[in-house]
N, C-alpha and C positions, 0 to 999 in steps of 0.2 A: 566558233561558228565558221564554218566554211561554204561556198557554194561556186558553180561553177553557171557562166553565160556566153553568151554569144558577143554580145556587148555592152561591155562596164562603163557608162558616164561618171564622172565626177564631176557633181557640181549639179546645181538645179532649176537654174535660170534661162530667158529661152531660147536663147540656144543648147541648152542642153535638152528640154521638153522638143523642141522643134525637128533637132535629131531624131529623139527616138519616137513621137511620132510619124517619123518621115519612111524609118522603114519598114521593111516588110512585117507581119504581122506573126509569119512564123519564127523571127529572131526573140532568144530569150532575153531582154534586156534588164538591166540593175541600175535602176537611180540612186547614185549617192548625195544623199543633202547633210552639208554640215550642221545645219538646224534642223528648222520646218521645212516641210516642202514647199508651202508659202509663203516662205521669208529668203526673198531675195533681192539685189538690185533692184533686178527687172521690174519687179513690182513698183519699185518707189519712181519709175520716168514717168512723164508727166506731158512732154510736149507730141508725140506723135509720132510715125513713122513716115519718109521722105520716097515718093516715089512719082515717075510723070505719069501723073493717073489723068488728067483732066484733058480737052481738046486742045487747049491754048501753050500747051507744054511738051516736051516729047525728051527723048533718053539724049540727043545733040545737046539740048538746052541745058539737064541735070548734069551732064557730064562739064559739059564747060563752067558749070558754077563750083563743083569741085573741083575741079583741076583748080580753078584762081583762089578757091578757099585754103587750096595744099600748097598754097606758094611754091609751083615747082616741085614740091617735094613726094607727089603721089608716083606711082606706078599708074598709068593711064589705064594699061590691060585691064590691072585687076581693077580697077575703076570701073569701066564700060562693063566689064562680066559682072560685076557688083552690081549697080545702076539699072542693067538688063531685066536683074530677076527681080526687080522692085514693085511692080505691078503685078507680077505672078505671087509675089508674097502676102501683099495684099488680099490678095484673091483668096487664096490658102488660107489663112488666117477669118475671113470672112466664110469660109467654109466650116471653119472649126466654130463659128458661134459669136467669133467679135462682134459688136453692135455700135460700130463704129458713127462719128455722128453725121448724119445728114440732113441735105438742102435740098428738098422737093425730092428727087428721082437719083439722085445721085451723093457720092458723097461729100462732105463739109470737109473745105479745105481750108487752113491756114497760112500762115507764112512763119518762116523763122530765117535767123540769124544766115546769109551767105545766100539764099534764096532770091532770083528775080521776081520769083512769083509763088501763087499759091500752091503747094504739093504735099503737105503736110496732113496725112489721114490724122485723128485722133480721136478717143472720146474724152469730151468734155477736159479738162487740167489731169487726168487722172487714166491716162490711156495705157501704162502698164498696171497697174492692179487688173483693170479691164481684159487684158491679152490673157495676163497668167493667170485669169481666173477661169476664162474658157477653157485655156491648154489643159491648165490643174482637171477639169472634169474630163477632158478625153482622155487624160493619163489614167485617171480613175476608173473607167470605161474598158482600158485593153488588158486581156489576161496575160497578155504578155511580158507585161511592164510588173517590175517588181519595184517599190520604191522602200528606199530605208534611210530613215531621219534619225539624224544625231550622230550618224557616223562620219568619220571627221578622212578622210585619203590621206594618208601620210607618204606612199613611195609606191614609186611605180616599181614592178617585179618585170625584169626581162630576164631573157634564155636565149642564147647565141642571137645577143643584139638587138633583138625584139619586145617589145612589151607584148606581157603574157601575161596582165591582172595590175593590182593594187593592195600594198597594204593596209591596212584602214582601223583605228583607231573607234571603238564604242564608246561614243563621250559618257554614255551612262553609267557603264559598269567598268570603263578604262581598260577594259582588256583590249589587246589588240587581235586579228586573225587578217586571214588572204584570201582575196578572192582571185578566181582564175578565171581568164577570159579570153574567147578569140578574137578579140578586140575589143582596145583601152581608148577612152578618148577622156582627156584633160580639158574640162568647160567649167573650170572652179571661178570665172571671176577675175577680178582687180587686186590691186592694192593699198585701194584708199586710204586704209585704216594706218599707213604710215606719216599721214598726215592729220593736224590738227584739225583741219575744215575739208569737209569730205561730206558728199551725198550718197555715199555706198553705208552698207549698213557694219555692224562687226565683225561679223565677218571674213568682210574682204581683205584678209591678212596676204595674198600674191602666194598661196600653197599651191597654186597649180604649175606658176612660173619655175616656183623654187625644186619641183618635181620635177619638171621638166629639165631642168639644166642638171640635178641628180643626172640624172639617168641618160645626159650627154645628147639632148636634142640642142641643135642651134636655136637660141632665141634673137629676134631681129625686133628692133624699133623700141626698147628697150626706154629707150628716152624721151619717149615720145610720153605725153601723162598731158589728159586734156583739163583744161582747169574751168568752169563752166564761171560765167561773170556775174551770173547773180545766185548767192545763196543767201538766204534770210541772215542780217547781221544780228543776230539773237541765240545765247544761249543753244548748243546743239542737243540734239533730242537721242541719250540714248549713245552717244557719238556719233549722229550721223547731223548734219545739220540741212534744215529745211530748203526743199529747191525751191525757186521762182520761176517756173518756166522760161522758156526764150520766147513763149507763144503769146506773154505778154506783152511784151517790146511789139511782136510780130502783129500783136492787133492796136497799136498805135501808143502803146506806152511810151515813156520819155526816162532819160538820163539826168538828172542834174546832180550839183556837188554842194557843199556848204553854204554856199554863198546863192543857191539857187538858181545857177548859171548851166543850161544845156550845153552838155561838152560835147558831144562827140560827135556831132560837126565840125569841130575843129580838130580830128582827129582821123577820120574816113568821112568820104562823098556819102555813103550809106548809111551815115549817122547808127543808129543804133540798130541796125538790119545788119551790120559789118559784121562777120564772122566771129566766131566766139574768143579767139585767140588773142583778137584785136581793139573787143571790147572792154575783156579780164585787161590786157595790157595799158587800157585807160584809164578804167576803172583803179588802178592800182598808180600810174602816175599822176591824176588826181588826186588821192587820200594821201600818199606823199606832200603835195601842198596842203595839207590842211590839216588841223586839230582831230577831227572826226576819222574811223576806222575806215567809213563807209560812205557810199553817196546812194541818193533818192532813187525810187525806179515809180513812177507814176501814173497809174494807168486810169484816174478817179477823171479825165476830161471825158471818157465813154459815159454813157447813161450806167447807173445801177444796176438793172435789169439785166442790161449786156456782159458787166464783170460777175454777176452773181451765176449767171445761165453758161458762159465759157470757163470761169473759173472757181469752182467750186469747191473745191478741196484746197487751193490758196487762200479763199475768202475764210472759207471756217477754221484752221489754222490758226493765220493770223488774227482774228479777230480772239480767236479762245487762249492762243495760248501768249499773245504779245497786246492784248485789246487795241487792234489797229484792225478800221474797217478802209479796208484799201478801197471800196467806193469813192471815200471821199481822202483820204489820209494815202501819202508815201509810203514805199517800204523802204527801210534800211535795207541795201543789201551791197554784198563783196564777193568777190572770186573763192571759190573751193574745189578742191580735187572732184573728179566725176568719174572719169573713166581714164585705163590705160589702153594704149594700144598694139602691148607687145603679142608677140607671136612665135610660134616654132616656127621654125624656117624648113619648107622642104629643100631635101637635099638627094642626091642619087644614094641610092638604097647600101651602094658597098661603102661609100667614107663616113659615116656618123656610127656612133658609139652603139647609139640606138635607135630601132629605125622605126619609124610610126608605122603605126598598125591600126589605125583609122580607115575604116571601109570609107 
């Protein structure tokens, strides 16, 4: 099988949907999903997307809570241009059909972990299935978009230093064949799946990364691997093991450890609002002292009505698949892999091996 496009994604989460809905309608485009085209990361995030939507908030404010959540270690630039588009993405997203949740006239905001304040769009615990389920039907919507499930991208194909397609592996029938493209873009994903406790799904094996250093692109931040502080300490589903939102802490959950002792106050001013780096790194010098793998996350002091109405797909989870109704009952939870954050590195067009070819 061979076919030729304008532009070849790999990988089918959304940032890969969001690309090729973004561009023109006259590009031939090719989705490559190593699965379903519904089974992705993106589906399984839960807490929301961060952006100064509200009057009380603005891009000064968001930028200065990541700059102090990056200890130093951000690029500011690409911060502030990051940051900038976060309301217009919003927006976008809300055009495409998200039904994000709202408070009278406007949208329902939350908080999470590294946050002064509330900036957090979501719907309900369950705000990626919700995104990728709008995207999935505009995808389904454009003649131009071609999508193909079960095909797995194996390597990129350049031609004096460029990518110029993909080879791509048919998980069904294991043939392999190439696709030709006037531009390749590599949006495969993580590599969770090198780790034990991991919320990405199977996956996320790092074939995009691994493609990418083939075929001689700089990769940067390589080391960089966000560990999220609470994943349910229960049996993984599948190898992926269940998230906890951060949006629970964010609407007045608590920490404690064996002994029933609220730590992390002793550990950040921001007790459990502390950035997620710094709560896993508690999280984790607690279970150190103690017998137990894991410490408590508690969110059963809100009324019922309030945990069942914000958290809905944690409540039905736990209760089904560990009979814990977090209304009134703890959750076991520990640090697990989430997301990485490596990246190609742009570089001037004459010194790299191969030069991107990303409109």
């Amino acid at each position: 099988m061979q076919t030729d496009c304008d532009v070849l994604i790999a990988g089918n989460g959304l940032a890969a949907l969001t690309l090729a809905l973004s561009l023109p309608e006259s590009f031939r485009i090719v989705i490559l999903c190593k699965n379903r085209l519904d089974d992705t990361a993106s589906r399984h995030a839960q807490g929301g997307i961060a952006a100064a939507w509200s009057g009380e908030d603005d891009i000064g404010k968001h930028v200065a809570d990541t700059l102090e959540a990056g200890a130093g270690l951000c690029d500011e630039a690409a911060v502030r241009t990051i940051l900038s588009q976060g309301k217009p993405a919003i927006e976008w997203l809300l055009a495409q059909g998200v039904a994000f949740d709202r408070n009278h006239n406007d949208l329902h905001l939350t908080r999470e972990g590294g946050h002064t304040c509330r900036r957090i769009a979501h719907v309900a615990d369950y705000t990626g299935e919700a995104v990728m389920q709008s995207l999935i039907i505009q995808i389904r919507r454009r003649p131009n978009i071609r999508v193909y499930e079960r095909q797995m991208a194996l390597d990129v194909q350049t031609e004096s230093g460029a990518a110029c397609g993909l080879t791509v592996l048919d998980c069904r029938t294991q043939e392999t064949y190439r696709i030709r493209a006037r531009h390749t873009v590599l949006a495969g994903g993580g590599l969770g799946q090198i780790y034990a406790a991991t919320t990405t799904p199977p996956e996320c094996t790092g074939d995009a990364i691994a493609m990418a250093i083939r075929a001689g692109c700089a990769i940067e931040n390589l080391e960089f691997i966000q560990f999220h502080p609470t994943g349910l300490a229960r049996p993984s589903e599948n190898g992926r093991t269940f998230l906890i939102s951060e949006a629970v802490r964010g609407e007045g959950g608590i920490l404690t450890n064996q002994s029933g002792e609220r730590f992390m106050p002793h550990y950040d001013r921001r007790a459990e609002l502390a950035p997620r780096d710094i709560v896993a790194r508690a999280i984790a010098a607690e279970t150190a002292k103690q017998t137990q793998d894991f410490v408590s996350l508690d969110i059963s002091r809100q009324p019922a009505a309030f945990v069942r109405r914000h958290f809905p797909s944690i409540h039905r989870h736990c209760l089904s698949q560990c009979g814990l109704d977090i209304t009134r009952q703890a959750i076991p939870v520990r640090p697990c892999n989430t997301t990485p954050a490596a990246a190609s590195k742009p570089t001037p067009a004459a010194e790299p091996p191969c030069r991107s070819s990303t409109p």
